[in-house]
Structures are given as structure tokens and as C-alpha cells.
matplotlib code that plots the C-alpha trace (Angstrom):
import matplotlib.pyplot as plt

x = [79.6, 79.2, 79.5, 82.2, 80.9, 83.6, 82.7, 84.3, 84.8, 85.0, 88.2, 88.2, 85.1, 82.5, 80.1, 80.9, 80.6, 77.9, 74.0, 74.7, 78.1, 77.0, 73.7, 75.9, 78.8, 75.9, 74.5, 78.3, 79.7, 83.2, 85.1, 88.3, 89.4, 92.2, 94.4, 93.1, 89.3, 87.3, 87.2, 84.1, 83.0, 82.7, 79.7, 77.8, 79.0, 79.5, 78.6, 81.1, 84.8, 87.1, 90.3, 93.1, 94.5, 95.5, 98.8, 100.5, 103.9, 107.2, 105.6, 105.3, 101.6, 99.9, 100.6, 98.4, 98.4, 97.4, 94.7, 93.4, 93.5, 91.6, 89.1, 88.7, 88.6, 86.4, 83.4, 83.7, 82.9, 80.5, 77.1, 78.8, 82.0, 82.7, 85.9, 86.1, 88.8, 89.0, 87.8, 86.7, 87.4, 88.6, 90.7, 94.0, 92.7, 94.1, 90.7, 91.3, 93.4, 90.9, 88.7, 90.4, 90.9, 87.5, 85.9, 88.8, 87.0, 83.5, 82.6, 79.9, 81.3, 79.4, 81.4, 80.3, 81.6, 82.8, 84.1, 87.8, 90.6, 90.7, 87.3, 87.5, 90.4, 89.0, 86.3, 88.6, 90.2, 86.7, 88.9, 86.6, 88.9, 86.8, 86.7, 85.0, 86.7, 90.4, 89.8, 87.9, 90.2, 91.0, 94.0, 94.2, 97.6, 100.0, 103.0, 104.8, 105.7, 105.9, 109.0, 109.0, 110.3, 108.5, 107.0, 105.2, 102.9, 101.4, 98.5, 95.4, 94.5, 94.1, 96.6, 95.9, 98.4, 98.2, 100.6, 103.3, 103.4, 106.9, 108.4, 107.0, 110.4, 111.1, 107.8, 108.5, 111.2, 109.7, 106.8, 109.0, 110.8, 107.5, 106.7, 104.5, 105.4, 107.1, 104.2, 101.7, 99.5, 99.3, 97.3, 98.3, 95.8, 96.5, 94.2, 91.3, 88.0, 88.9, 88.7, 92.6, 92.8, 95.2, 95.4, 98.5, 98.5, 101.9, 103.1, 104.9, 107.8, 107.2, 105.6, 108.7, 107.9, 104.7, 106.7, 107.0, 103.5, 102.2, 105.2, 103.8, 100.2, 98.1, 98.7, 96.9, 98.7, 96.4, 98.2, 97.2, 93.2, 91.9, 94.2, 93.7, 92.1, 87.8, 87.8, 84.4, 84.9, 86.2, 83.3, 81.1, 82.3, 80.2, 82.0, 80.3, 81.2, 82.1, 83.1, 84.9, 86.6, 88.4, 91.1, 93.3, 96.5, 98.6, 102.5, 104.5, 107.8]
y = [82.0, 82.2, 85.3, 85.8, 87.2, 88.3, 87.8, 89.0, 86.3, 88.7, 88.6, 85.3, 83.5, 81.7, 83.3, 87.0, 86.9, 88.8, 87.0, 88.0, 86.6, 83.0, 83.2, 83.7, 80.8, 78.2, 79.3, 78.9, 75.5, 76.3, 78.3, 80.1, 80.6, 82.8, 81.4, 83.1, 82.5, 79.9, 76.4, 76.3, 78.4, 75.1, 73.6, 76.8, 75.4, 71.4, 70.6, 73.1, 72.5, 74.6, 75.8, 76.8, 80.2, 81.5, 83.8, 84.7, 86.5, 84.9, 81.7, 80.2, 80.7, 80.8, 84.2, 86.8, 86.2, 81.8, 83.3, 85.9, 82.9, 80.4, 82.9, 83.5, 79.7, 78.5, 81.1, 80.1, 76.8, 77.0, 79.6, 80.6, 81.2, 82.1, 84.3, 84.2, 86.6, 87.4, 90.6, 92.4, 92.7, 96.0, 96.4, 95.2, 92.2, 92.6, 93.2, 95.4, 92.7, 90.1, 92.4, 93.9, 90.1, 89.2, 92.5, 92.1, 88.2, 89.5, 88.0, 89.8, 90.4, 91.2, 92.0, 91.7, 93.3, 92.0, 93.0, 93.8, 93.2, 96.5, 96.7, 93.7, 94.6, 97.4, 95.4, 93.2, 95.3, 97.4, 100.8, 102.3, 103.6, 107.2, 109.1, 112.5, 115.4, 113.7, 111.2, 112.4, 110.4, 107.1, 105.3, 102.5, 101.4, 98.0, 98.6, 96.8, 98.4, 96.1, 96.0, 94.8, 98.1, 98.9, 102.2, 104.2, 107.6, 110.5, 111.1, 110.8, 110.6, 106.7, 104.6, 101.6, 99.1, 95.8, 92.7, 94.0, 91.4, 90.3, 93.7, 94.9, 96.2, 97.9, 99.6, 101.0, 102.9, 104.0, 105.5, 107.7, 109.0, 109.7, 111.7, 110.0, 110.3, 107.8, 107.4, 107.5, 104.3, 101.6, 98.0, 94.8, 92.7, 89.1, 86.4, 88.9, 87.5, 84.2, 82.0, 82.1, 86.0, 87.7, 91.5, 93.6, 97.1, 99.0, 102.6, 103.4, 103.1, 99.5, 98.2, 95.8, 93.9, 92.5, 90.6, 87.3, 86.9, 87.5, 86.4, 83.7, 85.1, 87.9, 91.2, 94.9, 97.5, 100.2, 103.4, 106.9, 107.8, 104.2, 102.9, 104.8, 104.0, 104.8, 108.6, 109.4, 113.3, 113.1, 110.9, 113.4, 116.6, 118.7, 119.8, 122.2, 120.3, 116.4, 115.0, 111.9, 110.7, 107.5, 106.8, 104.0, 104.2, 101.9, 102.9, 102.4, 101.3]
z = [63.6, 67.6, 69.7, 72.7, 76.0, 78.7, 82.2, 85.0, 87.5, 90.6, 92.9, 94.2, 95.8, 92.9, 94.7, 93.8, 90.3, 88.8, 88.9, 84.6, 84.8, 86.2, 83.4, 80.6, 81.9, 82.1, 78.6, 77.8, 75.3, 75.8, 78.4, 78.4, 82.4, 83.7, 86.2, 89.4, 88.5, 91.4, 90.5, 91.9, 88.9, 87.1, 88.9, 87.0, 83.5, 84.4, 80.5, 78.9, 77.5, 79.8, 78.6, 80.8, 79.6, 82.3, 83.2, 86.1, 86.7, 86.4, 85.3, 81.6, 80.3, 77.3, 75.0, 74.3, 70.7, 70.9, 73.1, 70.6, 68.1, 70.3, 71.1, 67.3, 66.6, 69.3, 68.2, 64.5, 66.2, 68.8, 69.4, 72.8, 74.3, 77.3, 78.1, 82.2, 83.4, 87.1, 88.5, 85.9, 82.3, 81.8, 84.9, 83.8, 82.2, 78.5, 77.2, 74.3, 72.9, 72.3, 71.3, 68.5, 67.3, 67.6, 65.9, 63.0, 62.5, 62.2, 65.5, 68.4, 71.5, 74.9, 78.4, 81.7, 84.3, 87.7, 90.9, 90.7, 93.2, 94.5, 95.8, 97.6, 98.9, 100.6, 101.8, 103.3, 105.5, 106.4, 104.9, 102.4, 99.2, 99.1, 102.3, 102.8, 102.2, 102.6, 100.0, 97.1, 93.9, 93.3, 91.0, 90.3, 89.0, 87.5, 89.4, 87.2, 83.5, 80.4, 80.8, 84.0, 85.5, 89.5, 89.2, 92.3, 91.8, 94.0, 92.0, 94.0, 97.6, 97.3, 95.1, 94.8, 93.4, 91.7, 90.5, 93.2, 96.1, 94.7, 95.3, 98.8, 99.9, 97.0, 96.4, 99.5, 98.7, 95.2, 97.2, 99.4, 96.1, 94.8, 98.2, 99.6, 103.7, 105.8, 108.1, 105.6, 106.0, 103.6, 103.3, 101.9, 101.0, 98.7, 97.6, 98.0, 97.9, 98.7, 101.6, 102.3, 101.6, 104.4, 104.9, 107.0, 107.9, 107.6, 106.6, 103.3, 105.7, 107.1, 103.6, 103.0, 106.4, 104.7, 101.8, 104.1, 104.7, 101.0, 99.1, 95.7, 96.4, 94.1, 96.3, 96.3, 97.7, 98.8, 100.1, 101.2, 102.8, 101.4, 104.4, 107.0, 110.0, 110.3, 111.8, 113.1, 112.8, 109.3, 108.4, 109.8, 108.5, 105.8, 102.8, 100.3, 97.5, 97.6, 94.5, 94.1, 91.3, 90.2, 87.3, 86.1, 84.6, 83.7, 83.5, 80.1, 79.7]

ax = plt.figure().add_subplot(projection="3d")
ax.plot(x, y, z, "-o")
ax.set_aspect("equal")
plt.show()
């Protein structure tokens, strides 16, 4: 009986994985990839079987359940296996899952984490998600609901959004429900972390004008103080108490 370690792949570029992440691939005999890990990730594991497991929207992909079964299968077979997921593991990458199949089969797990979409996104555009004093909380949120149903939130001072490039114009109008203002800014970053990642600025207004130019790609929203614009005075300002705080949540159907 093998063990399975989960590495997150980072947001795009081979290069950002973790220096963990890349020892444990090339320790790795087999290799189960998600569809937006690098390519390039291979050359780290050249002697390995790589399986393609990967799912993105709207498209047919493996299910969850052959994957829990494969992972299960592969580790009664080999001393390693690799389970490569991009970003990290626990953000939004169906983690619990294969866990729960892996601890019901006896089998040891590790996880390593990576860098997920939303901090690279924020690097991308030089907007860091955390401000002082006007942006003290973090969420990051699917926008999409299991049952495929686009949901928007006011619950922090930074939202971030993932898995919604398909429905820019529509987001935008489930973000002025949720009352979030009209001029409030927003940035749109997809393919983050790569070498073909492109990043727009817009307000919660405008958002729907950036659907042409990241339509088919992997898109973060990020919307509120994350995406505003560098303010030396903010930046600058004492507060007694600075506290900043980050949650996830992922809507329900």
C-alpha cells in the first residue's frame, strides 16, 4: 500500500509551485494532473505515468467519483502518488473528496500547499487584496453554485471571485443587487500566473465590458479595496488596531 500526496501546482507558471511541491512530484511514480496545471511541470517528474484528470466548466471531464477510485487504485499500486491540482488544494479544489475516499481505503495522505489564483491575481495587477484600515477582510468565493446558479455577496471589504469569466455581464448586475456601488472598482484577471495572463480594470458598473477579452480563459474577479488604486495616505495612516482577516465560502445551491 502507497501513500497519496496532494500538491498544489500554483496558478499557472511551473515555476511557482512550492520547492516541497516539485520534491515530492519527482519522488512521484504516477501522477494525477488537473487540467490548468503547467506542462512544464513534467520535466520535474519525466519518469512518472501522468494521468489526465482534469475538469473544466462546460466541458466533458472525468467525474469526481472515477477520480476518487483511480486515486484509491493507483496507491494500492505504487509507493507514491502524486495528486497535482492547481493553486492550492484546499481552495476550491475538491479536496475533501478524495480524501474521504482515501482515508475510507486505509491509505496515508499528505497535502501541500500552493499558491492560489487569487493571490496571483493580485500580484498581477500590483493591487494588494488587504489594505490598511479600508481593507482589513478577505472572501474568497465560487461564483457559481452547484447548481450552476451566479451568486454575488457584500461580505468583506475584498471579494474575490473565482470560475466566473463566463458571466462578466451578469455578475455585474448581481453585485449592484448585493449593494455593492456602481463605481466601486473591480479587477479582472485570467490565466493568472502564466505567461499569457491578461488583467482589466473596470467598476462593478463597467464589469460586463471585460467579457470579450477573457471570454474561454480561467478568470478572478477581484472587487472592492483589493482593486483599488495604490493610495499613499491610506497606506500611511496609523490605526489603533489593524487586524485583517480572510474567509472562504463557497455558495450552495
Amino acid at each position: 500500500m502507497g501513500r497519496v500526496v496532494f500538491i498544489g501546482a500554483g496558478p499557472g507558471a511551473a515555476d511557482l509551485i512550492t520547492v516541497r511541491g516539485a520534491q515530492r512530484l519527482a519522488a512521484a511514480q504516477v501522477v494525477l494532473f488537473d487540467a490548468l496545471t503547467d506542462p512544464a511541470l513534467r520535466e520535474l517528474a519525466p519518469h512518472a505515468q501522468w494521468l489526465d484528470v482534469g475538469k473544466r466548466g462546460y466541458r466533458d471531464s472525468m467525474g469526481q467519483a472515477r477520480i476518487n477510485t483511480l486515486l484509491v487504485e493507483q496507491a494500492q499500486q505504487h509507493a507514491l502518488v502524486a495528486r497535482l491540482k492547481g493553486g492550492d488544494p484546499s481552495i476550491f479544489g475538491r479536496l475533501e473528496e478524495e480524501l474521504l475516499a482515501l482515508q475510507a481505503a486505509g491509505i496515508e495522505c499528505e497535502v501541500v500547499p500552493g499558491v492560489t489564483a487569487a493571490l496571483a491575481a493580485a500580484a498581477a495587477t500590483q493591487r494588494p487584496l488587504t489594505r490598511r484600515g479600508r481593507g482589513r477582510n478577505v472572501s474568497l468565493s465560487t461564483a457559481m453554485t452547484r447548481a450552476g446558479t451566479l451568486r454575488a455577496s457584500r461580505s468583506a471589504d475584498t471579494e474575490v471571485f473565482y470560475m466566473a469569466g463566463h458571466a462578466l455581464p451578469e455578475l455585474s448586475h448581481r453585485l449592484l443587487a448585493a449593494g455593492w456601488p456602481a463605481t466601486e472598482h473591480v479587477s479582472v484577471v485570467s490565466a493568472a500566473g502564466t505567461a499569457g495572463q491578461r488583467t482589466s480594470l473596470h467598476s462593478v458598473q463597467t464589469l460586463g465590458e471585460a467579457a470579450a477579452q477573457h471570454a474561454g480563459r480561467p478568470t478572478v474577479v477581484i472587487v472592492g479595496a483589493g482593486a483599488g488604486t495604490l493610495d499613499a495616505a491610506e497606506a500611511t495612516t496609523e490605526s489603533p488596531l489593524d487586524v485583517s482577516q480572510v474567509s472562504v465560502e463557497t455558495p450552495r445551491a
